[in-house]
C-alpha positions as a Python dict, from the first residue, in 0.01 Angstrom:
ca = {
    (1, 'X'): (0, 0, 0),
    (2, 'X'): (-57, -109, 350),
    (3, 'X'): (228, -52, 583),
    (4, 'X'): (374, -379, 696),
    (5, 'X'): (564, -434, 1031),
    (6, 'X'): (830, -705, 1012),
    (7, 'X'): (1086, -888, 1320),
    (8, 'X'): (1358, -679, 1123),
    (9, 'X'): (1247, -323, 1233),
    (10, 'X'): (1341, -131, 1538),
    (11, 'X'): (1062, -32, 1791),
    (12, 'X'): (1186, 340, 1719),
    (13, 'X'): (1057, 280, 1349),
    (14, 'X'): (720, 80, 1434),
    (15, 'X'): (655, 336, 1719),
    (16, 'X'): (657, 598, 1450),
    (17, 'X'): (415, 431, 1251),
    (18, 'X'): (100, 470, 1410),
    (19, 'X'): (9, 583, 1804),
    (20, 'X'): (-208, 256, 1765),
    (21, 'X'): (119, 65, 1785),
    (22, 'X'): (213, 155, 2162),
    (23, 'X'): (-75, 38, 2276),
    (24, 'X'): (-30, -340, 2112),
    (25, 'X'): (272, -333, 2286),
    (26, 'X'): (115, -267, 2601),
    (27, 'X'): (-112, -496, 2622),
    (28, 'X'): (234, -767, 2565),
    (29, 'X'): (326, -569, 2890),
    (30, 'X'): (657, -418, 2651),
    (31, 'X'): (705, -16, 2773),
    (32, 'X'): (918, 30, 2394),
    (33, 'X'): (802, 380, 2411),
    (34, 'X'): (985, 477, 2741),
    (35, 'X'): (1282, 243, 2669),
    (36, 'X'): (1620, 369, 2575),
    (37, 'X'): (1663, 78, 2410),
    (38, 'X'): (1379, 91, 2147),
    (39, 'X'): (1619, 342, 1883),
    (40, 'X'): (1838, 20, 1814),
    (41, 'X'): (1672, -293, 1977),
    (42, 'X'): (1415, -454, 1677),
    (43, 'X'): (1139, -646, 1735),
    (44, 'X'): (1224, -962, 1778),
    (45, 'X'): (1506, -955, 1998),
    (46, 'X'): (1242, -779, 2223),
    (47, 'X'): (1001, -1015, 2161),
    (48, 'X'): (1243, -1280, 2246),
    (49, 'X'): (1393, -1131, 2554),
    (50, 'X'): (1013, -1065, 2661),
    (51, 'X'): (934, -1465, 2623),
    (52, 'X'): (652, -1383, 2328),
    (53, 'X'): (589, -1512, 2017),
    (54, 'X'): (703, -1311, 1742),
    (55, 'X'): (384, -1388, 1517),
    (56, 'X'): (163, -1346, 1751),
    (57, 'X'): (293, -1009, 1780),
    (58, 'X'): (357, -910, 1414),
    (59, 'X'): (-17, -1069, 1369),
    (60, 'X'): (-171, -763, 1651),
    (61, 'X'): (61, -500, 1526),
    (62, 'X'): (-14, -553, 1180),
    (63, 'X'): (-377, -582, 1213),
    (64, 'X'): (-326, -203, 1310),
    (65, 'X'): (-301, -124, 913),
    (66, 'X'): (-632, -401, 787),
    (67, 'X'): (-901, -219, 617),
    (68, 'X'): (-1176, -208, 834),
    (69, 'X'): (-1452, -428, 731),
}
């Protein structure tokens, strides 16, 4: 099964997921990996607080885990 990222999870939990997933993040100019914040604060209250669009984001951070074609 293909790991799926939801608004739900913390950015300590994504982060762990796949190295892949900082960089996403970066380029959305979010530092999660530095933050103290990231062990509690989940994804969309970042996302929010960041002024992004939460599918948008959940669309790049899940395209992480596609098959490659």
């Amino acid at each position: 099964m293909t790991p799926r990222i939801n608004e739900e999870m913390t950015f300590q939990e994504i982060l762990k997921m796949d190295p892949a997933v900082a960089e996403v993040l970066a380029g959305y100019n979010m530092g999660c990996a530095g933050c103290g914040g990231a062990r509690h604060e989940r994804l969309r209250q970042g996302a929010l607080a960041h002024g992004l669009d939460i599918k948008e984001l959940l669309r790049d951070l899940n395209a992480i885990f596609e098959p490659r074609k």
